[in-house]
Z-matrix of the N, CA and C atoms (Angstrom, degrees):
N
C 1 1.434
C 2 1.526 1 108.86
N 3 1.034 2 101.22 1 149.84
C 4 1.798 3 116.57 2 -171.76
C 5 1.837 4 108.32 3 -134.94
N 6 1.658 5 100.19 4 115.09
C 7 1.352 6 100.81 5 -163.49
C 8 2.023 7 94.95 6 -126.50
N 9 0.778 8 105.15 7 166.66
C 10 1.665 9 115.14 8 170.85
C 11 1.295 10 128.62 9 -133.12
N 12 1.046 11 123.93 10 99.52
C 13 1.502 12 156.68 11 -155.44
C 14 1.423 13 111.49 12 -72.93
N 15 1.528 14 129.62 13 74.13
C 16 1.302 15 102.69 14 -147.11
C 17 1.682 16 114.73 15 -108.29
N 18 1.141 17 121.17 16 149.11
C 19 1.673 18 135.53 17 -169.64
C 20 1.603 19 101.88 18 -44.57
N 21 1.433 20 92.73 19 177.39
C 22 2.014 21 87.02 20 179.91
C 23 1.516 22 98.17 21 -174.38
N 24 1.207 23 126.90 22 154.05
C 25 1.388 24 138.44 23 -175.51
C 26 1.247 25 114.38 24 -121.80
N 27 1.614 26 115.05 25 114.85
C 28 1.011 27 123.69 26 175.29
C 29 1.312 28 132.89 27 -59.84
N 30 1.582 29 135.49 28 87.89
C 31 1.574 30 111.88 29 -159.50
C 32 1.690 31 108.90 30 -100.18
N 33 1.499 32 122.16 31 1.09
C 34 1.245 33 132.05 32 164.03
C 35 1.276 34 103.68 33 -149.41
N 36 1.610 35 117.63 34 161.53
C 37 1.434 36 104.99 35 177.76
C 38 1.646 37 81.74 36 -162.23
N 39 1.459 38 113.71 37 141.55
C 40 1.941 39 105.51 38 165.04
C 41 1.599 40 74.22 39 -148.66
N 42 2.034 41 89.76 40 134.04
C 43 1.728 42 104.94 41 164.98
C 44 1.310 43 92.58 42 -100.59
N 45 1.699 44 101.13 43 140.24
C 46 1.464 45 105.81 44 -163.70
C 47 2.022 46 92.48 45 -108.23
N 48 1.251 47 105.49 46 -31.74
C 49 1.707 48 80.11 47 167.05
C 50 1.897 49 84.50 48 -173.11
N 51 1.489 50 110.95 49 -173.96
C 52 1.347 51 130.70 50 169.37
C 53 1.730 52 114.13 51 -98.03
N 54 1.492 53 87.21 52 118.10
C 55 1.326 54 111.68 53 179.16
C 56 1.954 55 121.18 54 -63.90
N 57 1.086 56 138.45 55 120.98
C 58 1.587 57 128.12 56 174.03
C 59 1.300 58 115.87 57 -15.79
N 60 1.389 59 120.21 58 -38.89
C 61 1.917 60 120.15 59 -174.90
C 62 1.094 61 87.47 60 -104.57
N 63 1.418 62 147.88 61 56.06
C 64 1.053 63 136.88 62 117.58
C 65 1.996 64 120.00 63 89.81
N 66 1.696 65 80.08 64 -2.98
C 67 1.831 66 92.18 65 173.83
C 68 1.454 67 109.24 66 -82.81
N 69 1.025 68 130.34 67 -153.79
C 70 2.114 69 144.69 68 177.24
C 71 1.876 70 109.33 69 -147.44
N 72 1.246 71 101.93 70 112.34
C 73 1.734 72 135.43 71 169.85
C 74 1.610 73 60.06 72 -53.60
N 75 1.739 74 103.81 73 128.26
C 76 1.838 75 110.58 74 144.59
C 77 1.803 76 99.52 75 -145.74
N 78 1.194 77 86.86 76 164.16
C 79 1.974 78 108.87 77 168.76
C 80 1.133 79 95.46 78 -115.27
N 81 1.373 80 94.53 79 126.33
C 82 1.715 81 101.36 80 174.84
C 83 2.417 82 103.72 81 -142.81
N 84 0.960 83 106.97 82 -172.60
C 85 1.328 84 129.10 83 -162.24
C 86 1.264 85 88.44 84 -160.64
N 87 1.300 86 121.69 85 137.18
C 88 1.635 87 142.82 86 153.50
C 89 1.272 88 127.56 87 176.97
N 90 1.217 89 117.47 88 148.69
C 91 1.307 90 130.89 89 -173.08
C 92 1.058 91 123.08 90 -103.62
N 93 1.733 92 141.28 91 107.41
C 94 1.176 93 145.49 92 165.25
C 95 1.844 94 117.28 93 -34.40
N 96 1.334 95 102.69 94 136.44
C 97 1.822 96 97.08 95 -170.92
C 98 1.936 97 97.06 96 -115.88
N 99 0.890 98 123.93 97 -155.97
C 100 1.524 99 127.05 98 -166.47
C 101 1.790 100 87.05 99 -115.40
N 102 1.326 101 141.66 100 52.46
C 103 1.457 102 121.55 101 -171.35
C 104 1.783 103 81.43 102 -142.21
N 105 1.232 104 110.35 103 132.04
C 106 1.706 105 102.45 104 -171.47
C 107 2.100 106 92.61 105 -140.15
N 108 1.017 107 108.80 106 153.16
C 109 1.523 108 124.89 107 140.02
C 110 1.434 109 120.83 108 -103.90
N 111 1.472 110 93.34 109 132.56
C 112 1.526 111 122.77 110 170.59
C 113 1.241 112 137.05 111 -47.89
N 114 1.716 113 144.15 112 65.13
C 115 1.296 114 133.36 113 -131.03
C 116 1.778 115 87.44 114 -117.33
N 117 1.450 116 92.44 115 122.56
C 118 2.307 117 101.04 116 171.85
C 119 1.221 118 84.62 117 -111.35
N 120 1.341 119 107.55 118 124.49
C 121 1.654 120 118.00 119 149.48
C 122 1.452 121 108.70 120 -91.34
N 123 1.224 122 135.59 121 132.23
C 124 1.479 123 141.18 122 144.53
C 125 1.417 124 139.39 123 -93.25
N 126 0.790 125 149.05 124 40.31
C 127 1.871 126 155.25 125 -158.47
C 128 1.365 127 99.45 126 -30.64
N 129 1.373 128 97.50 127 143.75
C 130 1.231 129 142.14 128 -177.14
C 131 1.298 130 131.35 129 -114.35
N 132 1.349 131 122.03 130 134.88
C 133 1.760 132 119.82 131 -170.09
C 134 1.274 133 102.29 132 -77.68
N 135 1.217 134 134.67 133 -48.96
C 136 1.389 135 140.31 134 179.88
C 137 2.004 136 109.51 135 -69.54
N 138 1.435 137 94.27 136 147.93
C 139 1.974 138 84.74 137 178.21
C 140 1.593 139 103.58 138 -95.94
N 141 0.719 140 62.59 139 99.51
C 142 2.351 141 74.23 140 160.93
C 143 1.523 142 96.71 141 179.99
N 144 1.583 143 88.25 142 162.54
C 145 1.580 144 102.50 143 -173.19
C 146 1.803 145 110.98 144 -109.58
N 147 1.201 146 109.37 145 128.13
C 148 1.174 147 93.09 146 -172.26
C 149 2.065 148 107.92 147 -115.22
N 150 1.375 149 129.82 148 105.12
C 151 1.068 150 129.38 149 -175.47
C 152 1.393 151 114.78 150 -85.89
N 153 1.639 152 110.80 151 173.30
C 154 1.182 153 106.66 152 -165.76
C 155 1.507 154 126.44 153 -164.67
N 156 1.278 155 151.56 154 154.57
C 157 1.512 156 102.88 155 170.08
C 158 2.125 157 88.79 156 171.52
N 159 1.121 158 115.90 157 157.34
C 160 1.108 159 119.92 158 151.54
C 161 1.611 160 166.95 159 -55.41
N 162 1.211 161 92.70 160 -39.11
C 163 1.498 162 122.67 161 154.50
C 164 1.888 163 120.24 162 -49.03
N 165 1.106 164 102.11 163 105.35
C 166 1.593 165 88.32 164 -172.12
C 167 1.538 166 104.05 165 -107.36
N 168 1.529 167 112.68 166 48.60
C 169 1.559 168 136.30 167 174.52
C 170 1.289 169 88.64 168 -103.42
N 171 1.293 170 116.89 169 -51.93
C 172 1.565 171 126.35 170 -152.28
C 173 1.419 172 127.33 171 -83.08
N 174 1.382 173 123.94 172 88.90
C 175 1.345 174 119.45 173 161.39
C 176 1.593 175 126.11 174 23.71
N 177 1.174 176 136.92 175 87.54
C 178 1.464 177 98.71 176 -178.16
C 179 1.896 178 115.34 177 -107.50
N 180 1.371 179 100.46 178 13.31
C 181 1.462 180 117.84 179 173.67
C 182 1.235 181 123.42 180 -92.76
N 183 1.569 182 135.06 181 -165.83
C 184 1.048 183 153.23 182 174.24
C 185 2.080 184 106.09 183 -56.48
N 186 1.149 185 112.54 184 25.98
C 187 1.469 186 106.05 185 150.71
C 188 1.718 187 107.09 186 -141.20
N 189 1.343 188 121.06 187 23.84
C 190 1.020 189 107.64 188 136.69
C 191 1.017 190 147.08 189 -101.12
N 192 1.522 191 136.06 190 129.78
C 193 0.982 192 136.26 191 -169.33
C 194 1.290 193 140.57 192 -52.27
N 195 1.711 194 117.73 193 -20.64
C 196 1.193 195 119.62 194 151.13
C 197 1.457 196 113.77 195 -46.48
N 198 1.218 197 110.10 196 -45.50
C 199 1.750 198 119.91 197 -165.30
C 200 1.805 199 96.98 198 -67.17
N 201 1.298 200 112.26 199 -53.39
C 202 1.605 201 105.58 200 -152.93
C 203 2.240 202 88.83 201 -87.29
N 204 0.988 203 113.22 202 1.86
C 205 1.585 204 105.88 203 148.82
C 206 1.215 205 140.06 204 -98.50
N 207 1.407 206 105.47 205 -6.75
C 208 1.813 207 133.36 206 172.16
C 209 1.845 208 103.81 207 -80.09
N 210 1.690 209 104.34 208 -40.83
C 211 1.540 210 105.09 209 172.76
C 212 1.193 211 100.43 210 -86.59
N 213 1.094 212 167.04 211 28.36
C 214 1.789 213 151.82 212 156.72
C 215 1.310 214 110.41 213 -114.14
N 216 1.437 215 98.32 214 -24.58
C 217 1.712 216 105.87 215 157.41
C 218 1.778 217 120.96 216 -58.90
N 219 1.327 218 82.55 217 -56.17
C 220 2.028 219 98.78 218 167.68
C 221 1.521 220 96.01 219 -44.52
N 222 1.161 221 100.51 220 -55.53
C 223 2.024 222 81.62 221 -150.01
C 224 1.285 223 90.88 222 -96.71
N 225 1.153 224 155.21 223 54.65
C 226 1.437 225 152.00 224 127.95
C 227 1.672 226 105.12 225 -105.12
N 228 1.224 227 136.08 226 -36.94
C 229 1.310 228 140.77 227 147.63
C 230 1.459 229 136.70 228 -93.39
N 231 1.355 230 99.02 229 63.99
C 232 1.872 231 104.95 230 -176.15
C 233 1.244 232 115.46 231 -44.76
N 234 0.986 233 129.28 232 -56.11
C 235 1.365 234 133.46 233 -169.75
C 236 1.640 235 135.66 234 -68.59
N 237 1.819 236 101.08 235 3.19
C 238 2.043 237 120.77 236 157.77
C 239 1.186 238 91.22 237 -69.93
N 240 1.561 239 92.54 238 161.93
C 241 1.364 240 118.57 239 148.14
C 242 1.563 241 112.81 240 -94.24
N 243 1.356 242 115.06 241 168.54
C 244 1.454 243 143.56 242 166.51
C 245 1.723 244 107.75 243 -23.55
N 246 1.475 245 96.72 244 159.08
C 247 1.085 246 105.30 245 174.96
C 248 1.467 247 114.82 246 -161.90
N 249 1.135 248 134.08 247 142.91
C 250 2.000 249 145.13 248 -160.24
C 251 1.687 250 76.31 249 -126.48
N 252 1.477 251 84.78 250 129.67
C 253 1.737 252 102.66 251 166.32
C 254 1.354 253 81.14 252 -121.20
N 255 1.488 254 103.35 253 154.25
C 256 1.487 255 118.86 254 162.22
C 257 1.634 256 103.10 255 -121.18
């Protein structure tokens, strides 16, 4: 599957506090713009996630966020298999 991830502009934003996992409760307003990243999911027989990508700005481990939402996915649904994002 081939999805497009698309950018967005913040035109208000208030973080209202820090969440237990370590994210921020916010209010926000924003507007989606025409500027997207390219997201291929592929599934996998085995469970692990395997990421990937071009950009050698970009994280491609356990602090990206594709990755650490691919694992909370895992552990709220044990029972998928794996999945390779590109």
């Amino acid at each position: 599957m081939i999805y497009r991830s698309f950018a967005k502009i913040n035109l208000g934003i208030e973080v209202l506090g820090k969440r237990k996992d370590s994210y921020h409760e916010i209010r926000t307003l924003f507007q989606t713009v025409d500027f997207s990243d390219t997201l291929e999911f592929r599934p996998l027989t085995e469970r692990e996630i395997r990421l990937s990508g071009t950009d050698p700005s970009v994280p491609w481990d356990g602090r990206n966020l594709v990755q650490r939402a691919a694992e909370l996915l895992q552990q709220d649904y044990p029972k998928t298999a794996g999945v390779e994002i590109r």
